[in-house]
SEVEXRO-530590 format. One record per residue (C-alpha): residue in one letter; x negated, y, z negated. Coordinates in steps of 0.25 Angstrom, whole numbers, plus 5000, padded with zeros to 4 digits. Layout:
<recs>
fiba,px,py,pz
a,X,Y,Z;
...
</recs>
This chain:
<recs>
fiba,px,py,pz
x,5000,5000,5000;
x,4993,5013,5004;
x,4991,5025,4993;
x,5001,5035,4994;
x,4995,5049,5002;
x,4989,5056,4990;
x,4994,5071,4985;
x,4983,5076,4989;
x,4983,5074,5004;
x,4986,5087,5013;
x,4986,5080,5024;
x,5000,5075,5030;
x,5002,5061,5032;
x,5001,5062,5047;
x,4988,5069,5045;
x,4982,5057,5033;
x,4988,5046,5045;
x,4978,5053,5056;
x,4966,5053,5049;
x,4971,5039,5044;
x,4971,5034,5060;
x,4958,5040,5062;
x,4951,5035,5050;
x,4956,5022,5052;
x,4951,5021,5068;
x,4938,5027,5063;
x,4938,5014,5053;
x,4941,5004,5063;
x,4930,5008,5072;
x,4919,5007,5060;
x,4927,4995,5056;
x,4925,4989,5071;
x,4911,4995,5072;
x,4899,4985,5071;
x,4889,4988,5064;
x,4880,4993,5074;
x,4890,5003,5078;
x,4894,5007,5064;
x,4878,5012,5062;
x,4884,5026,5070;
x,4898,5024,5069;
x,4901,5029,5055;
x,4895,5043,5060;
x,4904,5044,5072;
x,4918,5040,5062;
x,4915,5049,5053;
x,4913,5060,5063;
x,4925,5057,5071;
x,4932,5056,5057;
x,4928,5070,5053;
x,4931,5075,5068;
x,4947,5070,5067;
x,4952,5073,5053;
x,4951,5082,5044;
x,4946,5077,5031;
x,4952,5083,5019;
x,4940,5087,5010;
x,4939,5093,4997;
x,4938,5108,4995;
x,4923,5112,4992;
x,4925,5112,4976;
x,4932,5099,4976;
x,4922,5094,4983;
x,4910,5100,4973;
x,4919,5094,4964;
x,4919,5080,4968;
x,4903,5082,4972;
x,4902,5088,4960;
x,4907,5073,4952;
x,4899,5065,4962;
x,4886,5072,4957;
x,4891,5070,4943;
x,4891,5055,4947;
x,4876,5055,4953;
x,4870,5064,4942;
x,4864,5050,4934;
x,4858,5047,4946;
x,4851,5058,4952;
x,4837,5065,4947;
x,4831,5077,4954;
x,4822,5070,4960;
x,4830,5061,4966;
x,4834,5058,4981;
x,4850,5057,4982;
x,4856,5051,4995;
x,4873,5053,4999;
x,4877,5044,5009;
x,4890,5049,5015;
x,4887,5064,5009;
x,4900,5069,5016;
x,4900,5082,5013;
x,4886,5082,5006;
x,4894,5088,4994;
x,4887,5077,4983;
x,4874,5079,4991;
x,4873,5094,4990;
x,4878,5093,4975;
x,4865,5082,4972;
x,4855,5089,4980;
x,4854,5099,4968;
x,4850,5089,4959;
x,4841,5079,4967;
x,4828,5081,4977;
x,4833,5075,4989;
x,4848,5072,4993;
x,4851,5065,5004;
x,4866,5064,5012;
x,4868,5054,5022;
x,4881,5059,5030;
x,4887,5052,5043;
x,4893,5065,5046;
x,4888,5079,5044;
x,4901,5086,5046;
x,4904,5089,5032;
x,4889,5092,5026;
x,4885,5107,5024;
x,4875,5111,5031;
x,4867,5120,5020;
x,4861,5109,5011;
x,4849,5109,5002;
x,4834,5107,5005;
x,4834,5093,5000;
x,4848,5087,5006;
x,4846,5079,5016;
x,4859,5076,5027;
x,4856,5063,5034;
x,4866,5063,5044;
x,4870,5045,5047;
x,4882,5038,5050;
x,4873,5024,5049;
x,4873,5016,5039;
x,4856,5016,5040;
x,4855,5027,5030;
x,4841,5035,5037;
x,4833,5035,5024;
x,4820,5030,5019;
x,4821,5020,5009;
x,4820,5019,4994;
x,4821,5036,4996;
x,4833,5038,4988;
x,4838,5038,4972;
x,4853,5040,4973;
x,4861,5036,4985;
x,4876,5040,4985;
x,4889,5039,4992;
x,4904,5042,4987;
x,4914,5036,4996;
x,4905,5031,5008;
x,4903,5016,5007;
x,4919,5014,5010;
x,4916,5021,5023;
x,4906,5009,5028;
x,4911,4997,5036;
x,4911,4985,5025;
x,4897,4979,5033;
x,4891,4991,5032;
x,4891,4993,5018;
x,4879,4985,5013;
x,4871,4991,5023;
x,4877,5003,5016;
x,4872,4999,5002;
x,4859,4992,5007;
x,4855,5007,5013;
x,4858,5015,5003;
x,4849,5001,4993;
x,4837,5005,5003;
x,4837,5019,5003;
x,4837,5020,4987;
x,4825,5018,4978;
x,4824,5007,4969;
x,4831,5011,4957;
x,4840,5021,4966;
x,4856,5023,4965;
x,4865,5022,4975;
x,4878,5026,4969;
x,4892,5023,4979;
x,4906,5028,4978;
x,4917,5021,4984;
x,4931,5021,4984;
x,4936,5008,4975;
x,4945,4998,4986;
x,4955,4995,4975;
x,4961,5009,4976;
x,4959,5009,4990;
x,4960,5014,5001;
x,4953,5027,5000;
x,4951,5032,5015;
x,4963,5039,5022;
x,4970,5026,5025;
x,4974,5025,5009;
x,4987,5030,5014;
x,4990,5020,5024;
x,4984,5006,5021;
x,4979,4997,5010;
x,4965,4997,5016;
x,4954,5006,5019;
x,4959,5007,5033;
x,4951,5022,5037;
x,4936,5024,5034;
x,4934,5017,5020;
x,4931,5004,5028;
x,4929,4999,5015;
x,4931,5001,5000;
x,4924,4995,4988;
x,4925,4992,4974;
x,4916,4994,4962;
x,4912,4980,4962;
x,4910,4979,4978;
x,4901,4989,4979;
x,4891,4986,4969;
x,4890,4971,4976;
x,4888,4977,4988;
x,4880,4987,4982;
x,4871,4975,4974;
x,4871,4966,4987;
x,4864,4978,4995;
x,4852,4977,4986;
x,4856,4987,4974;
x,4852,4981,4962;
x,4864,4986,4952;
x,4878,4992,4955;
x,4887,4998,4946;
x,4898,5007,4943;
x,4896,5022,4939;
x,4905,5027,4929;
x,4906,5040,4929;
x,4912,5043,4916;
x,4904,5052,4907;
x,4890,5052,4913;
x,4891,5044,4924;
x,4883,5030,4925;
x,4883,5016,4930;
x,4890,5004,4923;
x,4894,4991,4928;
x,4901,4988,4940;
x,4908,4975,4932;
x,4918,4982,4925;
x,4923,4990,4939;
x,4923,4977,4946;
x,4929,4968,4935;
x,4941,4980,4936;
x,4942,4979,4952;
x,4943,4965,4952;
x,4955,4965,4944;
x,4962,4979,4951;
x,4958,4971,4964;
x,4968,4962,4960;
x,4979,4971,4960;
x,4987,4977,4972;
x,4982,4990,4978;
x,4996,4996,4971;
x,4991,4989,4958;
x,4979,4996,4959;
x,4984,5010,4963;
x,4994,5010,4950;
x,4981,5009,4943;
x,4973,5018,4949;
x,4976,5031,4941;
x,4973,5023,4928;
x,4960,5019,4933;
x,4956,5034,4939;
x,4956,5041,4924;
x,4955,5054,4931;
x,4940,5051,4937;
x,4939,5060,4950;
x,4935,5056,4963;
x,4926,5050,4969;
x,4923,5044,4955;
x,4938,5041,4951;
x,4936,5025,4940;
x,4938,5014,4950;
x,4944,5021,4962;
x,4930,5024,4966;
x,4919,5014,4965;
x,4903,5021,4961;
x,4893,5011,4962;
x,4879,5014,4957;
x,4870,5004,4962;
x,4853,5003,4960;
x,4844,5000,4970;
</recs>
């Protein structure tokens, strides 16, 4: 049963049903895609993506906000001397908000429609829609992404994962965000289908990710709690918990949902969102 269209939503119907269509034929052709062809492919989606709808975005204090929370998140982990890598920087919001802090900041972007153009000495904008991401290795402490891995075709995770393994030094973070599939979906076709069905091509849970994680060559996983000072715990308690809401319906699972929230704001909403901090 789909979720209802949320309050929130300017758009019309019509309006949420054409970028529905659009997403969901950009999807299908990455779906389709082998993986030769998906090496450029995600670059041209995105571009034709940005080209054909007009993505809400949040107002430039909202958004300081919400990058505002993400740095909040990464503080534990970054020193001054440090060398910070986003993949998927989007706007390069969190990127800019970190290269204050750090020496180097690296955003890898498949797109460069959205990032401003006046950046600081030591950001760097490395423009790729590969999977191959074009860094050295062992040259980066903390690697992130926030709602990035549930773009990626499901075969092209792992190399995901095992690149962002390579590009860390021993002892680095990689810390990954990503909707939770038991509340799902989270793209735009949340209002018209049980499944991710438009660019999410797929979503994970707590437990999921830190197998794929661990099976990519990280040597521990676990779950960031973020209440208080933020830090990693164990993923066991997060999977124990998703094994028995997977049990339930997806109508089950949306009654609960605004018990399990507690008011946490987003992208770091209790169970709705999964953080993953693994070690290389």
């Amino acid at each position: 049963m789909p979720w209802p269209v949320p309050p929130t939503e300017t758009r019309s119907r019509e309006d949420l049903r054409r970028h529905y269509e659009i997403e969901k034929s950009l999807s299908d052709r990455l779906r389709r895609a082998t993986t030769q062809e998906r090496r450029t492919l995600y670059g041209e989606v995105y571009d034709e993506l940005f080209r054909r709808v007009d993505l809400p975005t949040l107002d430039p204090e909202s958004r300081r906000q919400v990058a505002a929370l993400e740095g909040r998140a990464l503080e534990p982990l970054l020193t001054p001397d440090c060398v910070f890598l986003e993949i998927g920087a989007g706007d390069g919001a969190l990127a800019l908000e970190v290269a204050a802090r750090v020496r180097r900041v690296v955003a890898v972007e498949a797109s460069a429609a959205r990032v401003p153009r006046d950046r600081p000495a030591n950001f760097e904008l490395v423009l790729s829609g590969s999977l191959e991401l074009p860094l050295g290795d062992a040259g980066v402490d903390v690697a992130y992404s926030c709602h990035f891995l549930e773009h990626l075709h499901p075969d092209d995770a792992p190399v995901h994962a095992a690149q962002v393994r390579r590009v860390l030094r021993p002892g680095g973070r990689y810390l990954c965000v990503t909707p939770n599939r038991l509340w799902g979906p989270h793209d735009v076709s949340r209002s018209f289908d049980d499944a991710p069905a438009g660019l999410h091509l797929r979503e994970y849970t707590h437990g999921e990710l830190a197998r794929l994680l661990r099976r990519a060559g990280f040597r521990r996983a676990a779950a960031l709690r973020l209440g208080g000072t933020p830090r990693p715990v164990s993923v066991a308690p997060y999977a124990a918990l998703e094994g028995v809401l997977g049990l339930l319906s997806p109508g089950w699972r949306r009654r609960l949902l605004p018990l399990v929230l507690r008011g946490g704001r987003e992208p770091f909403r209790p169970l709705e969102q999964v953080k993953v901090v693994a070690t290389a």
